[in-house]
C-alpha positions in Angstrom: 0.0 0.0 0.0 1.9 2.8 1.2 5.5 2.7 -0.5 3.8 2.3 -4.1 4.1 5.3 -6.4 0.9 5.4 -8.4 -0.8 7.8 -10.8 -3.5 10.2 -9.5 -5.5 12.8 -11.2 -8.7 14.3 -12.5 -9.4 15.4 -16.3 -11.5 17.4 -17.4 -13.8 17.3 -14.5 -17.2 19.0 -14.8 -20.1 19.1 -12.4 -23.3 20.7 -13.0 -26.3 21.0 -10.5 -29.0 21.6 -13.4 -28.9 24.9 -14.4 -25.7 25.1 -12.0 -22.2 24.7 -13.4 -20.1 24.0 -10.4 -16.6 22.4 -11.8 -15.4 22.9 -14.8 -13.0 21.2 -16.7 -10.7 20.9 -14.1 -7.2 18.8 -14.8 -5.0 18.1 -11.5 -2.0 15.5 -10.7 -1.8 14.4 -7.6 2.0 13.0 -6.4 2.6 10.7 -4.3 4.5 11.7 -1.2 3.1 15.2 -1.8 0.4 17.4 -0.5 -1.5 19.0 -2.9 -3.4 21.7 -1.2 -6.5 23.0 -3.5 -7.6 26.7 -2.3 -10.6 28.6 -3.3 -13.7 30.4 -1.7 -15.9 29.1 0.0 -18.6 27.8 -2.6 -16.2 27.5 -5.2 -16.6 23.7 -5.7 -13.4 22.0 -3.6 -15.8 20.0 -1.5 -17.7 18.5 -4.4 -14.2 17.8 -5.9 -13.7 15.7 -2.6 -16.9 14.2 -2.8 -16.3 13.0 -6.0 -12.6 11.6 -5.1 -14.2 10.3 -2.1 -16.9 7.9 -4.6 -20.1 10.1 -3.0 -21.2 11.6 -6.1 -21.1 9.3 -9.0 -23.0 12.0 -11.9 -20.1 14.0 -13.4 -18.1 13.4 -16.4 -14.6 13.4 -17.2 -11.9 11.1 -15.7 -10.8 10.2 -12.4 -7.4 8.2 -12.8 -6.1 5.6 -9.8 -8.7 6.4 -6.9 -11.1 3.8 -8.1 -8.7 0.7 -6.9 -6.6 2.7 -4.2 -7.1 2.7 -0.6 -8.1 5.7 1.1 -8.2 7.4 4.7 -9.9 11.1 5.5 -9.8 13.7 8.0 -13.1 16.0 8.0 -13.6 19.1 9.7 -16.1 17.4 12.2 -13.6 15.1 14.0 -16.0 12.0 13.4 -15.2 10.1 16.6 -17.3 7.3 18.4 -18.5 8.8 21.7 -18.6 5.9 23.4 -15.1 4.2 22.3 -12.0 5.2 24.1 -9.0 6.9 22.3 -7.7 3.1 21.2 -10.7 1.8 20.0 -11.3 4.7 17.4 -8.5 3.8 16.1 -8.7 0.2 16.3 -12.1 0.1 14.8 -10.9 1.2 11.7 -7.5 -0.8 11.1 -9.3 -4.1 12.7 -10.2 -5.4 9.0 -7.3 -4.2 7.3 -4.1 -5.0 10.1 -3.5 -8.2 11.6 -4.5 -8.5 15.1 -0.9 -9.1 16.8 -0.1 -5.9 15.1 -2.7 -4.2 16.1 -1.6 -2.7 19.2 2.0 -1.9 18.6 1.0 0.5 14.8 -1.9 2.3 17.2 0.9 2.9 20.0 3.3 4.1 17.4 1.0 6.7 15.9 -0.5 8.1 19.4 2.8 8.4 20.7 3.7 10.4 17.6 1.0 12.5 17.8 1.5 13.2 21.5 -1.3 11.3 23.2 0.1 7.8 24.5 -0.9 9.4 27.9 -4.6 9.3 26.6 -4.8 5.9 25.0 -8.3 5.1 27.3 -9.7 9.0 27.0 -12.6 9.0 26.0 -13.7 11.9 22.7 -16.2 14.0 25.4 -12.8 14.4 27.7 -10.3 15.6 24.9 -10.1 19.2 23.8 -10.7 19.9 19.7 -7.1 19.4 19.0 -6.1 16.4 21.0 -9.5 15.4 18.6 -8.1 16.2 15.4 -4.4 14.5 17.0 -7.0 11.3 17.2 -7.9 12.4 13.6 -4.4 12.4 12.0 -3.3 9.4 14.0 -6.0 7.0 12.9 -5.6 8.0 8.9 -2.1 7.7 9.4 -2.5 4.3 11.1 -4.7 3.3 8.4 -2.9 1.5 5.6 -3.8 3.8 2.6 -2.2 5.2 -0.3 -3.8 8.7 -0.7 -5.0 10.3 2.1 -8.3 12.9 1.6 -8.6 16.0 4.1 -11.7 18.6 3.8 -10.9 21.6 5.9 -9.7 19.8 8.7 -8.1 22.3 11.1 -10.9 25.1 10.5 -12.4 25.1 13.6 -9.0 25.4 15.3 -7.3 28.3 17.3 -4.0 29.5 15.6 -1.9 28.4 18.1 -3.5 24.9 17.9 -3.1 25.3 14.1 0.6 26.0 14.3 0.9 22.7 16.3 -1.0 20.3 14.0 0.5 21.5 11.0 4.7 20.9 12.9 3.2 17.3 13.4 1.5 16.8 10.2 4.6 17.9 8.5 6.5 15.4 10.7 4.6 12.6 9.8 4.6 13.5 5.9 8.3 13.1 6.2 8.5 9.4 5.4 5.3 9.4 4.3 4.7 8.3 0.5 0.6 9.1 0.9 -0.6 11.3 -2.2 -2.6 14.1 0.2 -5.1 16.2 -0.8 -6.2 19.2 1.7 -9.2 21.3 0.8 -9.1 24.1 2.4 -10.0 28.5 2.0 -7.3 29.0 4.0 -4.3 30.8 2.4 -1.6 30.2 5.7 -2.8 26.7 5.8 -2.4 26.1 2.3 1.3 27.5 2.1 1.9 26.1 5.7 1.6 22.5 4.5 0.9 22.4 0.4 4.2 21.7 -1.9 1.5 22.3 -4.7 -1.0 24.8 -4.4 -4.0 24.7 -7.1 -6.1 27.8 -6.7 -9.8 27.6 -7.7 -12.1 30.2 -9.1 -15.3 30.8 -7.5 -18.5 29.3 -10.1 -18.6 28.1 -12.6 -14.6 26.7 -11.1 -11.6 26.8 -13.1 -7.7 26.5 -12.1 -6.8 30.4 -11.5 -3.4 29.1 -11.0 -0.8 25.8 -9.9 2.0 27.1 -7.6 5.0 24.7 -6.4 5.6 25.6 -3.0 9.0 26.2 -2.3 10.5 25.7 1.0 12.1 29.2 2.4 9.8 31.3 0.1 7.0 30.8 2.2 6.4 34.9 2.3 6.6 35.1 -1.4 3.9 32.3 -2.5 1.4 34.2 -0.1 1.9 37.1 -1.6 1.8 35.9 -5.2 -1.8 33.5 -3.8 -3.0 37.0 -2.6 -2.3 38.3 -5.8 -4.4 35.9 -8.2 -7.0 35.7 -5.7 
């Protein structure tokens, strides 16, 4: 799974909602080992993009190259925990069809402690603050054996100093990661924080304003320029 270098894209994607022309004709690669962050307003389209990548919405046309047989994990805004399942068995009920069971344990232990919450292993969601939820978040699609790994505006509800904490880690954990990522998000510091390719998106009907590659040590410049075409 995770270790293979596949194709991913879209071409020529359009979406209509009758009258409505939401996408269209948008082409994007997606690299493996990257994160491809796609930024627009809100409205503009990137969640029906996800929807689509995500198999939700099956009425569109053009192509949608090396999702259809790929594994793949998400991270919402809404932190999507069981209530009534402790820290561990969030994650566990996830991997236990896909991770054999004398595994088990030691891959959840590796990501908590990554993520900073080995100490909370038998928490349960109700006593965890919204970032030690999202931590939960990142850890279990981490955990989880995939090979492209789908985020919708995960971090939106966050405070910035919570932000700034999630995106070190996330970054951390990309390192050896060789996940294609895609992060929706109408955030422009999130976007250069963790995209190396940043696709901006029109508002309707939604074309590609622009492709940026993200270059480490510019980070000042590519806002500016995203500021710019926005």
């Amino acid at each position: 799974m995770e270790g293979l270098e596949k194709t991913y894209k879209v071409v020529d994607l359009k979406k209509s909602y009758g009258e409505l022309k939401v996408l269209d004709g948008i082409n994007i690669e997606f690299k493996s080992g990257k994160v491809t962050a796609i930024l627009g307003p809100s409205g503009s389209g990137k969640t029906t993009m996800f929807n689509i990548l995500m198999d939700n919405i099956e009425d569109f046309s053009g192509e949608i190259i090396g999702f259809k047989d790929c594994s793949i994990s998400s991270i919402f805004q809404e932190h999507r925990l069981i209530q009534w399942k402790s820290v561990y068995e969030n994650i566990e009920f996830v991997l236990k069809d896909k991770i054999q069971k004398e595994n088990l344990k030691g891959i959840i232990d590796k990501y908590l402690n990554l993520v900073g919450l080995k100490d909370y292993i038998d928490y349960y969601p109700k006593s965890l603050s919204g970032g030690m939820k999202q931590r939960v978040n990142i850890a279990r699609a981490f955990a989880y054996p995939s090979e492209v790994l789908l985020m919708d505006e995960p971090f939106k509800s966050l405070d910035i100093r919570t932000k700034n904490d999630i995106y070190n880690l996330f970054r951390e954990l990309m390192v050896n990661s060789k996940r294609a990522v895609i992060l929706i998000t109408h955030d422009i510091d999130e976007a250069v924080a963790l995209g190396d390719t940043i696709v901006i998106f029109s508002d309707k009907p939604t074309k590609i304003k622009a492709v940026i590659e993200n270059k480490k040590g510019h980070e000042s410049n590519v806002k500016n320029q995203i500021e710019n075409i926005m």
